[in-house]
C-alpha positions as semicolon CSV with decimal commas, in nm:
position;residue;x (nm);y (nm);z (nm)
1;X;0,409;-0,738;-0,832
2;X;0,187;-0,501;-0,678
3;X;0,393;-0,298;-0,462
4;X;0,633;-0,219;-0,749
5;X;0,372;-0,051;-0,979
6;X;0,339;0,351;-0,967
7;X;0,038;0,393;-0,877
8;X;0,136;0,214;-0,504
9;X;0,416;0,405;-0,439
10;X;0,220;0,749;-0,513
11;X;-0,013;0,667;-0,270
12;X;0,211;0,565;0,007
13;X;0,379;0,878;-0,074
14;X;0,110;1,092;-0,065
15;X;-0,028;0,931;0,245
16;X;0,259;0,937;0,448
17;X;0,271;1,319;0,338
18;X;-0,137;1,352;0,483
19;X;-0,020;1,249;0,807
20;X;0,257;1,494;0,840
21;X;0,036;1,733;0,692
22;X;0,226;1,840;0,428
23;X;0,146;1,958;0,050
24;X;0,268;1,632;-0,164
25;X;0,410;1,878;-0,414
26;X;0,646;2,102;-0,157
27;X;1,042;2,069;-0,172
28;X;1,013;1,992;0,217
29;X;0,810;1,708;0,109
30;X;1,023;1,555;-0,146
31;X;1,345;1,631;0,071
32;X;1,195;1,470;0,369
33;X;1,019;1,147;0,270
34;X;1,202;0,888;0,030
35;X;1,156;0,526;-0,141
36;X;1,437;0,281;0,056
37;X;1,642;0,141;-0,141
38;X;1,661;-0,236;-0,197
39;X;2,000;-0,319;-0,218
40;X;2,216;-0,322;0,110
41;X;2,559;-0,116;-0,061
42;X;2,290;0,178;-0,114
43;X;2,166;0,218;0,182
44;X;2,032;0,545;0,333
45;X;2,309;0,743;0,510
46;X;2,109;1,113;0,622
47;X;2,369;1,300;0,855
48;X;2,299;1,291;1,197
49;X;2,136;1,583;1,237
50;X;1,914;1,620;0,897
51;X;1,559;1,430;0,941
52;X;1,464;1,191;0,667
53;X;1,202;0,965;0,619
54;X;1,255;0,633;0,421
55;X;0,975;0,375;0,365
56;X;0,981;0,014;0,189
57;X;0,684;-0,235;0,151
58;X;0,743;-0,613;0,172
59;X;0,507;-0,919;0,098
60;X;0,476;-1,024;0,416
61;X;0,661;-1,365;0,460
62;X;0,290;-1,556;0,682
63;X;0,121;-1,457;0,370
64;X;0,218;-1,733;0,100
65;X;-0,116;-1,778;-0,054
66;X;-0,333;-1,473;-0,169
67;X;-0,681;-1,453;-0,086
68;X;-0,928;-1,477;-0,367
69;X;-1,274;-1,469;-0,501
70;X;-1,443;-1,441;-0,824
71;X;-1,703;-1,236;-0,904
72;X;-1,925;-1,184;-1,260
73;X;-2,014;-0,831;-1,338
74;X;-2,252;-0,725;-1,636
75;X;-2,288;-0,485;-1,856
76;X;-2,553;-0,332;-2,005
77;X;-2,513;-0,522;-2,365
78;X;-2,546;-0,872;-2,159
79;X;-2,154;-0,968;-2,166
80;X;-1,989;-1,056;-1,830
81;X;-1,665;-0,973;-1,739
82;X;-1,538;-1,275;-1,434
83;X;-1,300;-1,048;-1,242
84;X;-1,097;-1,180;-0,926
85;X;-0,981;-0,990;-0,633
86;X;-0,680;-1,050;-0,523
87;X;-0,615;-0,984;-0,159
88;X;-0,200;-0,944;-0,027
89;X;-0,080;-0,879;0,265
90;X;0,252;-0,636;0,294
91;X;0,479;-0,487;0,551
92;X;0,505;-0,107;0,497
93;X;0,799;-0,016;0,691
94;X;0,885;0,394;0,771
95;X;1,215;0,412;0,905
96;X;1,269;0,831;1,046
97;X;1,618;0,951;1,124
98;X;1,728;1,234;1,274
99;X;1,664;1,444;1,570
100;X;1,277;1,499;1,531
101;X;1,279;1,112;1,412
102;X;1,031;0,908;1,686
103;X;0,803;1,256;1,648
104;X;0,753;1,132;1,312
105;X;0,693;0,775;1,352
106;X;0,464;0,866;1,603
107;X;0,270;1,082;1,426
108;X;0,219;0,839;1,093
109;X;0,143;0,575;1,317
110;X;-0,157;0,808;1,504
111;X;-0,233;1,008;1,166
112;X;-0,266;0,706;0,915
113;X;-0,582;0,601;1,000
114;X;-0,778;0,918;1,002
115;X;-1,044;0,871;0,739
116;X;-1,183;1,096;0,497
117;X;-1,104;1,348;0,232
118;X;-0,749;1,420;0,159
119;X;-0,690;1,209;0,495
120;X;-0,390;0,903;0,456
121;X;-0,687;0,633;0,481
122;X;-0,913;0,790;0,234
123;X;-0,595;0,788;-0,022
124;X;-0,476;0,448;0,050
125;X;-0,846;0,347;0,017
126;X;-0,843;0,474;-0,344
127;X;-0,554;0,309;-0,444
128;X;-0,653;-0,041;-0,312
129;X;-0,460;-0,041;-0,013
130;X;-0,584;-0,131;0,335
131;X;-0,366;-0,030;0,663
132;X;-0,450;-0,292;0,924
133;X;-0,542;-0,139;1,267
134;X;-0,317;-0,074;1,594
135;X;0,038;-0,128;1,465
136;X;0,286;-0,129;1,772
137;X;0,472;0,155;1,884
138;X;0,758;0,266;1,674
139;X;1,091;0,136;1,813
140;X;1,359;0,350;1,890
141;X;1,759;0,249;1,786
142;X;2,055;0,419;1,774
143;X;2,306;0,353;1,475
144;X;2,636;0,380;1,457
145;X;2,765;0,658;1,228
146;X;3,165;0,695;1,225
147;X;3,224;0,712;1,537
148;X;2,927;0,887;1,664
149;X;2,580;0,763;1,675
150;X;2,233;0,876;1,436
151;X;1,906;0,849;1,624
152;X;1,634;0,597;1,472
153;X;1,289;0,529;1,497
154;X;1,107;0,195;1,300
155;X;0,739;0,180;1,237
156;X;0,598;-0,118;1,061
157;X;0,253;-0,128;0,949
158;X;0,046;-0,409;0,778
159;X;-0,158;-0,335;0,511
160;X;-0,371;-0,517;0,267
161;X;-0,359;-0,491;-0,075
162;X;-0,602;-0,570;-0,307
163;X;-0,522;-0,633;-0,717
164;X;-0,768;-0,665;-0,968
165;X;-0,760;-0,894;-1,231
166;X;-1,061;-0,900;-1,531
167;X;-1,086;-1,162;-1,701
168;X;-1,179;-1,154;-2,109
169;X;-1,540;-1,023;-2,136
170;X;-1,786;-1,332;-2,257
171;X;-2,107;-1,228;-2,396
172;X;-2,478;-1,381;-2,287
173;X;-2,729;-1,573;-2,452
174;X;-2,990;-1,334;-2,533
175;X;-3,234;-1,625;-2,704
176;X;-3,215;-1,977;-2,548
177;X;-3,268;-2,223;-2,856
178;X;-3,551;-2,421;-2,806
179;X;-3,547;-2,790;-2,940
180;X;-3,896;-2,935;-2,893
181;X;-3,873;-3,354;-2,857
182;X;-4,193;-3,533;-2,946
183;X;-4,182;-3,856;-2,831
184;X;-4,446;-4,077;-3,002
185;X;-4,585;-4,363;-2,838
């Protein structure tokens, strides 16, 4: 699947890092923003007061059939290569705890669609990925934690994704036979 190749989860990653402007490569980076994991007896427990960032991406359940078309490319010694684009759409969902948590949601959901150089939609661009436009406003919860209670915020995000598949190259006729049919009378 697309979302569980490298390449995707680098540049969510590094996006999500563009919009809270910080250097992919920094400790506070890799200490803030994590991969959620998938199954429910590992689930993230930050303490209450430490902020963390955890993000998952989902196929998104209205989206049973891909959308696809086919396209023939060429090269320059006459072959053709058919290649389809796949289109998917996902969930991305950025779940922030801690005090500074609906900050953060806030800001990836205002900062993830700034376009251009080093910018999160110039990155996810590059990668194939697609944020839709306007998600809604985070949502704010409050989870219990022994007996005392960690502050929450949810942002979910739709993206595209789009996975390229080539086909095997077929090469061109460069000379059409001819067959000439004389039909006497």
């Amino acid at each position: 699947m697309i979302a569980e190749s490298s390449a995707f989860h680098t540049a969510i990653f590094d996006a999500l890092c563009a919009c809270l402007g910080l250097d992919k490569t920094s400790a506070q980076a890799i200490k803030l923003i994590h991969e959620a994991y998938a199954e429910p007896e590992n689930v993230p427990q930050p303490g209450r007061k430490k902020n963390a960032i955890y993000w998952y991406a989902t196929l998104d359940p209205e989206s049973v059939i891909p959308i696809a078309y086919n396209s023939e490319s060429s090269t320059a010694s006459g072959s053709h290569t058919p290649t389809a684009y796949i289109t998917l759409k996902y969930q991305l969902v950025v779940i922030c705890y801690g005090p500074a948590c609906e900050a953060y949601a806030s800001r990836i959901r205002a900062m993830l669609y700034l376009d251009g150089k080093g910018f999160p939609r110039q990155i996810l661009r590059d990668a194939g990925i697609f944020p839709v436009p306007d998600p809604p406003q985070p949502s704010l919860l409050y989870e219990e934690e022994g007996s005392l209670w960690r502050k929450r915020a949810d942002l979910t995000v739709s993206l595209r994704v789009r996975d390229v598949q080539q086909g095997a190259a077929r090469s061109s006729i460069s000379i059409a036979p001819a067959v000439i049919i004389r039909r006497s009378i």
